[in-house]
LUMFI-684085 format. One record per residue: residue in three letters; chain; x, y, z of N, C-alpha, C, O in turn. Coordinates in steps of 0.1 Angstrom, whole numbers, plus 2048, in hexadecimal, padded with zeros to 3 digits. Layout:
   res   chain   n_east   n_north   n_up   ca_east   ca_north   ca_up   c_east   c_north   c_up   o_east   o_north   o_up
   Ala       A        X         Y      Z         X          Y       Z        X         Y      Z        X         Y      Z
...
! end
This chain:
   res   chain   n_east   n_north   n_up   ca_east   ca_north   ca_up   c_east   c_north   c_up   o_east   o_north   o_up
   Unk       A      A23       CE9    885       A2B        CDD     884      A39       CE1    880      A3B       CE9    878
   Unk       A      A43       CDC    885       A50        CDD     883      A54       CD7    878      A53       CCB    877
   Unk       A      A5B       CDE    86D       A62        CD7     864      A71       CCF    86A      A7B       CD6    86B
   Unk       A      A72       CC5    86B       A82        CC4     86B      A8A       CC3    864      A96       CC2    868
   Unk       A      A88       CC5    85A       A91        CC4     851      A96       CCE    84D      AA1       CCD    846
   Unk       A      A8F       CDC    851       A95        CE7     851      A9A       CEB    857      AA4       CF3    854
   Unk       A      A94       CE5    867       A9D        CE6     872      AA8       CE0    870      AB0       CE8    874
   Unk       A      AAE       CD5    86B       AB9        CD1     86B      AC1       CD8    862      ACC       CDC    865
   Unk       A      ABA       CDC    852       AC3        CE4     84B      AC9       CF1    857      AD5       CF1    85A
   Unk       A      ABF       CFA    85D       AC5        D02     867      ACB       D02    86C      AD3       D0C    86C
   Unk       A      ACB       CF8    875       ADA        CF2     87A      AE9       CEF    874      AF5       CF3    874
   Unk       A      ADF       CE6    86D       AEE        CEA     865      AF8       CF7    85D      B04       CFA    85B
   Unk       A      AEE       CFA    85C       AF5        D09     853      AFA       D15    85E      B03       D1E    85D
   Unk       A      AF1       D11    86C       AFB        D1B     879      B01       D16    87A      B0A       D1E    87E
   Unk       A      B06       D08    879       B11        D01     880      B1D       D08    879      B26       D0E    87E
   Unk       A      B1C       D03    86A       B27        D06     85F      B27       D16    85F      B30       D1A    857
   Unk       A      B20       D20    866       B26        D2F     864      B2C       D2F    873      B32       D39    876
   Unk       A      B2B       D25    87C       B2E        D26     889      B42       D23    887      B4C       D28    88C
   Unk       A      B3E       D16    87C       B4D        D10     87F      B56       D17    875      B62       D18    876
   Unk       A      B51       D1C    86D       B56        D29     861      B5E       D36    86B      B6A       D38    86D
   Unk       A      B53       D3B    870       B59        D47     87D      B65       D43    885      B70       D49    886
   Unk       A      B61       D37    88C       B6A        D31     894      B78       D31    88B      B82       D37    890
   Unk       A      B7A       D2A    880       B85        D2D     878      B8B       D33    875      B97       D31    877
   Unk       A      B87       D3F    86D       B89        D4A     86B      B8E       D53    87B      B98       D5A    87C
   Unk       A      B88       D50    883       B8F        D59     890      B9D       D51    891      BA7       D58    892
   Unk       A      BA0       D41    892       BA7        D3A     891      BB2       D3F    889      BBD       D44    88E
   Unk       A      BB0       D3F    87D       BB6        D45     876      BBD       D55    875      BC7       D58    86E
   Unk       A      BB7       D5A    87C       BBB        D65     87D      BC4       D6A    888      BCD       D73    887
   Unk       A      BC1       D63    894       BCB        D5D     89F      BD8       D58    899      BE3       D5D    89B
   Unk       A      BD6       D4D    891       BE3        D46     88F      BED       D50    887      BF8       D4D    884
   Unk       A      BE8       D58    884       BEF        D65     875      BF4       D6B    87D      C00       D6D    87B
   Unk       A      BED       D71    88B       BEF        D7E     894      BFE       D75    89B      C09       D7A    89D
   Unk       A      BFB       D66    89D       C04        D61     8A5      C15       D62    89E      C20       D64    8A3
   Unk       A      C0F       D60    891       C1E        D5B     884      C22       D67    882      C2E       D68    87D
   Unk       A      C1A       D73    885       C22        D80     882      C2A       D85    88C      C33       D8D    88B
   Unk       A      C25       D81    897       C2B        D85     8A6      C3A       D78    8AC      C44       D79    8B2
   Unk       A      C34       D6F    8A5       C43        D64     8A4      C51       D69    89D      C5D       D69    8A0
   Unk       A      C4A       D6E    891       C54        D74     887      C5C       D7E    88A      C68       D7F    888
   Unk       A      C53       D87    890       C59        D95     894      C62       D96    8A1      C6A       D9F    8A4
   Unk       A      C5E       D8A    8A8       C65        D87     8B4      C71       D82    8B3      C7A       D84    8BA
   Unk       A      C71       D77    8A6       C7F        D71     8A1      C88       D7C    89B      C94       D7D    8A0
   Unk       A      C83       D85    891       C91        D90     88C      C8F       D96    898      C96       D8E    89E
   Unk       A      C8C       D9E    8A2       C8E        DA5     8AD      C98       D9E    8B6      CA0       DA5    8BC
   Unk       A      C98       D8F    8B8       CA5        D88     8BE      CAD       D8A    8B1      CAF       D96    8AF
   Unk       A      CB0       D84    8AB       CB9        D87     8A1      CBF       D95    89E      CCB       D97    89C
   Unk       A      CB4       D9D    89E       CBD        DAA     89D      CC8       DB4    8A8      CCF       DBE    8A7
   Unk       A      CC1       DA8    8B5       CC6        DAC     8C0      CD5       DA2    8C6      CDB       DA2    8D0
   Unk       A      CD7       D97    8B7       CE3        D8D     8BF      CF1       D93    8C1      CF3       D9E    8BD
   Unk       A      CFC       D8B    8C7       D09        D92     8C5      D0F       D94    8BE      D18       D9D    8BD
   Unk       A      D08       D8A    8B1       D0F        D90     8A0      D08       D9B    89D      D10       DA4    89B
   Unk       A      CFF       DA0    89C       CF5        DA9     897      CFD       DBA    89F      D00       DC5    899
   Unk       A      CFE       DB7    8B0       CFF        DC5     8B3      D13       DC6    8B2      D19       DD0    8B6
   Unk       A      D19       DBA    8AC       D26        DBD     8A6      D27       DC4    89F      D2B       DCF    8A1
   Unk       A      D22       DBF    88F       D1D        DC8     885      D17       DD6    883      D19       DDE    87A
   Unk       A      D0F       DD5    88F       D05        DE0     892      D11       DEB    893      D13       DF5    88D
   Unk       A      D1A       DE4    8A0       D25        DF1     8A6      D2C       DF5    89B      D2C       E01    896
   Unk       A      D34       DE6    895       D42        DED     88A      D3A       DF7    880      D3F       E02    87E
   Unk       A      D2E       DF3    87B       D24        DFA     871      D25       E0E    873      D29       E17    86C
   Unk       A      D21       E0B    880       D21        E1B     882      D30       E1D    889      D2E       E23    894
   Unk       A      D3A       E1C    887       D45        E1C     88C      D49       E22    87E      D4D       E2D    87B
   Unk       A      D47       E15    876       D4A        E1B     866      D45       E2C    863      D4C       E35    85F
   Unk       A      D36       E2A    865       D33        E33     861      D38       E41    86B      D40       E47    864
   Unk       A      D36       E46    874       D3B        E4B     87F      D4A       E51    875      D4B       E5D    873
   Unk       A      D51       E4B    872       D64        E4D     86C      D61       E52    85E      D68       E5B    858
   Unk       A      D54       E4C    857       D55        E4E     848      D5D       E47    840      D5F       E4B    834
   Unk       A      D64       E3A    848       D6A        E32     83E      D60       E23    842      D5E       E1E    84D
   Unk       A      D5A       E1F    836       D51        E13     838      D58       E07    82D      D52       DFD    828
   Unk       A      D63       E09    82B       D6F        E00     823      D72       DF1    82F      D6F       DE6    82B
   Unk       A      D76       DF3    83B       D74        DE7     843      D64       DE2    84A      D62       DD7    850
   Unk       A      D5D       DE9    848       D4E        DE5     84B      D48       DE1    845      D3D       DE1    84B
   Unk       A      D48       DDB    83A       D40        DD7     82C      D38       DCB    831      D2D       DCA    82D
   Unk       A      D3B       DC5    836       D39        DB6     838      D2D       DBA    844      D21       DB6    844
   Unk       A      D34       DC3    84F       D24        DC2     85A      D19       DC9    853      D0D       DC5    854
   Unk       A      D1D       DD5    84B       D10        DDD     847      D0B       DD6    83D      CFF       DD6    83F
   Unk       A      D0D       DCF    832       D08        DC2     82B      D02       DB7    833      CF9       DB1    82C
   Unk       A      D03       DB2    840       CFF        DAB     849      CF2       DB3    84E      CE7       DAE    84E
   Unk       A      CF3       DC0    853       CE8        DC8     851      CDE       DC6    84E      CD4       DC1    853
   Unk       A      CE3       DCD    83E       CD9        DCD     833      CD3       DC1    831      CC7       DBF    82D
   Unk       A      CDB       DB6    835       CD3        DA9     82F      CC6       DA3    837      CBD       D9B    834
   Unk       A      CCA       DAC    844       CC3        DA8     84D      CB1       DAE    84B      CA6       DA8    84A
   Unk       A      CB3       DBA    84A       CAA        DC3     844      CA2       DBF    837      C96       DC1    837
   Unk       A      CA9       DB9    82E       CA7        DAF     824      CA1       DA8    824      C98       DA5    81B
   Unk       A      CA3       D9E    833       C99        D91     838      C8C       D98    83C      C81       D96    837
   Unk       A      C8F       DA1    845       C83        DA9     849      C76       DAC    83A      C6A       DAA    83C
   Unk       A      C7A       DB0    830       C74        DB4     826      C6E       DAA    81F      C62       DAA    81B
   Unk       A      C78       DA0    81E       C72        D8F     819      C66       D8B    820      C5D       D85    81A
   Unk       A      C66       D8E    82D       C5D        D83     836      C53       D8D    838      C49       D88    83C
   Unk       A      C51       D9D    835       C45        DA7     835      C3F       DA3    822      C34       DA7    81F
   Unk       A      C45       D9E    81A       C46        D9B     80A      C39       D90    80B      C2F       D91    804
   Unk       A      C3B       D85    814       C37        D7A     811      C29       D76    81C      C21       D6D    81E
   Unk       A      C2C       D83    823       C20        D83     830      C21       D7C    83D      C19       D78    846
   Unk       A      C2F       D7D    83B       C32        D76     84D      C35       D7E    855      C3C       D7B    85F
   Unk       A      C2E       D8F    852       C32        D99     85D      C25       DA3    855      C1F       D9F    84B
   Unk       A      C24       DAB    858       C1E        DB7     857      C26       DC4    850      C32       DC2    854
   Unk       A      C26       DD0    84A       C2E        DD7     84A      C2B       DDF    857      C35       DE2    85D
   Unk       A      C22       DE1    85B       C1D        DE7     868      C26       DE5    873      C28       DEF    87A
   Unk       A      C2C       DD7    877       C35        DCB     87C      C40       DD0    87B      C46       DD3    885
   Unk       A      C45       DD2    86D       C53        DD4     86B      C56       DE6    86E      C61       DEA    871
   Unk       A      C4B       DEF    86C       C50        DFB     872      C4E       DFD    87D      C54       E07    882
   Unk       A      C46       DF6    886       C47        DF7     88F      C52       DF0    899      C51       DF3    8A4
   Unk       A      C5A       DE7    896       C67        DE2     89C      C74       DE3    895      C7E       DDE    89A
   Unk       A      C75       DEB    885       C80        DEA     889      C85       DF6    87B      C8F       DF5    875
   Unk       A      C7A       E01    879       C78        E0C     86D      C80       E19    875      C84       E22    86E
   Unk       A      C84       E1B    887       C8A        E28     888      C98       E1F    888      CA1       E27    887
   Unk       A      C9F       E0F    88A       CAA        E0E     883      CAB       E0F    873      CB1       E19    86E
   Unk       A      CA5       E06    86C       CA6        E08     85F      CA6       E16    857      CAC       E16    84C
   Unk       A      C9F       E23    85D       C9D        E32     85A      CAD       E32    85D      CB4       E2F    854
   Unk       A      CB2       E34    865       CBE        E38     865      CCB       E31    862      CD5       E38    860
   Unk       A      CCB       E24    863       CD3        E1E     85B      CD3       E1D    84C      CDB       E17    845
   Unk       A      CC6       E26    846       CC5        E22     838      CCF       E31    834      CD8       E30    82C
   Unk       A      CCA       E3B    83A       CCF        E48     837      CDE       E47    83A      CE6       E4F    834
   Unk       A      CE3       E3E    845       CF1        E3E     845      CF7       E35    83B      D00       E3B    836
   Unk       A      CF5       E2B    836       CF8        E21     82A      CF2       E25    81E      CF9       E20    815
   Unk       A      CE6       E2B    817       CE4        E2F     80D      CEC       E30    801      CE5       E2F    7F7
   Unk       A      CFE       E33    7FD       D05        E36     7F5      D0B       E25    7F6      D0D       E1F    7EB
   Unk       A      D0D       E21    7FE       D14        E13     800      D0A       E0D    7F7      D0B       E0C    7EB
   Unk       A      CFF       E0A    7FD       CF2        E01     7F9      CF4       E06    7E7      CF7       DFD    7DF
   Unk       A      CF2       E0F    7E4       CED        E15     7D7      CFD       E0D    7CC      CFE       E07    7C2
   Unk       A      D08       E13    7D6       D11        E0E     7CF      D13       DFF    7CC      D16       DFB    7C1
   Unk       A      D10       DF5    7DA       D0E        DEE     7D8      D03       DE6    7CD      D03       DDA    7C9
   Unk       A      CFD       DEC    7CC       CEE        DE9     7C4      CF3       DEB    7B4      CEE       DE2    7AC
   Unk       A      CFC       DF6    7AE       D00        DF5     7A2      D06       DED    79F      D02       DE8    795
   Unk       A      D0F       DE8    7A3       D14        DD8     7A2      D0A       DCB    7A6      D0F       DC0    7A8
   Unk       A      D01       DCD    7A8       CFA        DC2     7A5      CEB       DC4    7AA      CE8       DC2    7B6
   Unk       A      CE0       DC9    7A0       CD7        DD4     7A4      CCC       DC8    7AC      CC2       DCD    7AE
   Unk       A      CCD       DBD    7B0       CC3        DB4     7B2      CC5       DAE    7C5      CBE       DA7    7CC
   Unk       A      CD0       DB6    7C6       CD6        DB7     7DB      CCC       DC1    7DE      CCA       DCC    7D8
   Unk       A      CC5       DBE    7E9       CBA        DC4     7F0      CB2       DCE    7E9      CB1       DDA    7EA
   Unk       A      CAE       DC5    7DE       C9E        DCE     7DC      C94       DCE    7E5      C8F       DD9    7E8
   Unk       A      C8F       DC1    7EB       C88        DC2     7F5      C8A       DCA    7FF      C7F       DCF    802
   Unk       A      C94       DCE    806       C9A        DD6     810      C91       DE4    80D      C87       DE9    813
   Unk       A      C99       DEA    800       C91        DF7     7FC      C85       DF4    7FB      C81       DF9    806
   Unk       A      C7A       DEF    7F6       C6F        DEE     7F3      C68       DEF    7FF      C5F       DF7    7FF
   Unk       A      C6B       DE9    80B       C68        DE8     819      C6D       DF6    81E      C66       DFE    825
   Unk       A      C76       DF8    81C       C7A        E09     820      C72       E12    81F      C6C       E17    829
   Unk       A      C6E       E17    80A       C67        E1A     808      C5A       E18    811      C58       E1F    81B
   Unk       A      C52       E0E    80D       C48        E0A     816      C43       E11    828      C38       E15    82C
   Unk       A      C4F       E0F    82D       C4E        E11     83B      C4E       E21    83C      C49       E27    845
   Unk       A      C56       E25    831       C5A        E36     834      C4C       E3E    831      C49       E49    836
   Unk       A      C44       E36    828       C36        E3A     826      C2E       E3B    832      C29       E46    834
   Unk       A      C2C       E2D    83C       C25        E2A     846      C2E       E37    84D      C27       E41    850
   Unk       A      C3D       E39    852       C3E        E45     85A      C39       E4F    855      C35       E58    85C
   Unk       A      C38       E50    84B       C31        E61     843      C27       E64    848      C24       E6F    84D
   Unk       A      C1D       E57    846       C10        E5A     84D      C0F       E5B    85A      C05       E62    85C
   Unk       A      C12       E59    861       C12        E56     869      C15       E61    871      C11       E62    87C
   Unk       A      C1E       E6B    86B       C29        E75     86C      C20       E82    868      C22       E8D    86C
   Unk       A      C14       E7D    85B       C0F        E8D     856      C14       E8E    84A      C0C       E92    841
   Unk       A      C22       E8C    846       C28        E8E     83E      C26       E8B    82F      C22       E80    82B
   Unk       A      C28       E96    828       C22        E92     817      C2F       E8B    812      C39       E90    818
   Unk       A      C32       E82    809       C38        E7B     808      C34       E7B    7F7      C28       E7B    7F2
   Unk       A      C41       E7C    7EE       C3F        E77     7DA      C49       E6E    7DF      C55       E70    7E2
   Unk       A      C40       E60    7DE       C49        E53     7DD      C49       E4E    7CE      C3F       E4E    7C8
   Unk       A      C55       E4A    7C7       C52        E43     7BA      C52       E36    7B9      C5D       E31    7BB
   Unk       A      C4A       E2E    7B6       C4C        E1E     7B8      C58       E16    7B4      C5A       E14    7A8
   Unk       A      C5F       E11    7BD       C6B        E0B     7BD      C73       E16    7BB      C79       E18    7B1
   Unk       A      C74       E1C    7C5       C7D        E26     7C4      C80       E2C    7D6      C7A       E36    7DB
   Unk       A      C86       E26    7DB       C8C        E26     7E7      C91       E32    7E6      C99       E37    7DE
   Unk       A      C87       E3A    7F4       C89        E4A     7F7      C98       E4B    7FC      C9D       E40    7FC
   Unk       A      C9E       E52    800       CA3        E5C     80B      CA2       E65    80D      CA0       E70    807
   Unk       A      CA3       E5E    81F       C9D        E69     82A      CA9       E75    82D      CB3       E74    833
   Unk       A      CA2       E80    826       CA9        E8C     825      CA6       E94    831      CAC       E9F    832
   Unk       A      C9E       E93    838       C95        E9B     843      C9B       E96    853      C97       E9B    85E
   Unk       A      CA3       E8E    851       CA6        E87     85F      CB4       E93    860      CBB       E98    857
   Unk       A      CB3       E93    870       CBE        EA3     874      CCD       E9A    878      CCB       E8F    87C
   Unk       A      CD8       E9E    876       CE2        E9A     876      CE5       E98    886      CF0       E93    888
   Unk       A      CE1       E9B    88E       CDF        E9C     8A0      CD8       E8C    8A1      CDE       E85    8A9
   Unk       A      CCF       E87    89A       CC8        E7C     89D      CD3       E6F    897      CD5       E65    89E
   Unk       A      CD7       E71    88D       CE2        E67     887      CE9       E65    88D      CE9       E5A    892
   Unk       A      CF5       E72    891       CFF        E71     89D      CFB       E67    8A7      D01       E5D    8A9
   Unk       A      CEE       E6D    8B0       CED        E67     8BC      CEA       E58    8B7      CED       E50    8BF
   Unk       A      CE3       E54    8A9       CE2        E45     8A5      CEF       E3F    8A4      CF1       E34    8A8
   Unk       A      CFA       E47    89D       D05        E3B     89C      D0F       E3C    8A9      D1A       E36    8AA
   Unk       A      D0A       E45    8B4       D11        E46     8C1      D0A       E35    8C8      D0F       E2A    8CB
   Unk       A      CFE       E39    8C8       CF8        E2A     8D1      CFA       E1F    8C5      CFD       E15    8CB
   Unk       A      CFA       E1D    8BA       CFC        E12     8B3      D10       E0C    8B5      D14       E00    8B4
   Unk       A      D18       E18    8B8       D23        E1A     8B8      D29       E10    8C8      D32       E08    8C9
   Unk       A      D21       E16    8D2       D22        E0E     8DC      D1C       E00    8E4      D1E       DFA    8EE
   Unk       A      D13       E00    8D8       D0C        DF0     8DA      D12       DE6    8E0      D1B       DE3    8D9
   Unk       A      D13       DDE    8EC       D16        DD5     8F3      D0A       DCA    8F4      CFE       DCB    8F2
   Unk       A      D13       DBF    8F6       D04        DB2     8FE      D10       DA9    907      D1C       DA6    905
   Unk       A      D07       DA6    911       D11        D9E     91C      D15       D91    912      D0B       D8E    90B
   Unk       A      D1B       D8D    912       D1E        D7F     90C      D28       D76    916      D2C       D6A    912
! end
């Protein structure tokens, strides 16, 4: 003889692991979606005509060794990188996300601004912590990724001492000539 009542509990309790799954995949879709929206927005943004302005005068600055008239783009930079670090802070990207779109700029713009940043930062030590922390962070994921043994100290934003002065050059040559049709 059939119970139904068990049968119905059965039902019901596949139903509710059915619509659980269902969710949960849902949900995991909509995450995969919000991280790929995100990453898609700073990737336009890092690519607008203000950005590859900045981007140029930035390494123009740096390129001469006077970054006294550039303060303002490589601050615009940094801030940008900043947003980036906020929105990997709060889980609207991945760090995975963020070195993978935008850690071989940030690697070499960090090592070219590093003294700016730091100087900047003694005057007011609370300007891009996030930035470092995400630095940090990502320079890890290249380590591994890389092989590389790595003594990180927490909260304590590395430099990349190992990067060859041939790869900078050629970074502030193409950052230097940045164009966009406008």
């Amino acid at each position: 003889m059939i119970d139904y009542t068990a049968l119905g509990v059965w039902t019901g309790v596949t139903t509710g692991l059915v619509a659980l799954v269902t969710w949960l995949c849902d949900r995991a879709r909509d995450r995969a979606r919000m991280y790929l929206e995100t990453v898609r927005c700073l990737e336009a943004e890092f690519s607008t005509a203000r950005m590859y302005r900045n981007r140029r005068i930035a390494a123009e600055a740096f390129r001469s060794g006077i970054l006294t008239g550039a303060t303002d783009a490589i601050d615009e930079i940094v801030d940008f990188f900043e947003g980036v670090a906020y929105y990997e802070e709060i889980g609207a990207i991945r760090a995975r996300d963020a070195w993978t779109c935008f850690f071989s700029y940030m690697y070499r713009f960090y090592h070219l601004a590093h003294e700016y940043i730091e100087q900047t930062r003694n005057d007011d030590p609370t300007l891009w912590q996030s930035f470092g922390l995400l630095y940090t962070k990502l320079y890890k994921i290249e380590a591994k990724d890389r092989k590389k043994q790595i003594k990180a100290k927490r909260n304590r934003i590395l430099l990349p001492r190992d990067i060859e002065a041939k790869y900078i050059d050629q970074f502030i040559e193409e950052e230097a000539n940045l164009r966009i049709d406008e």
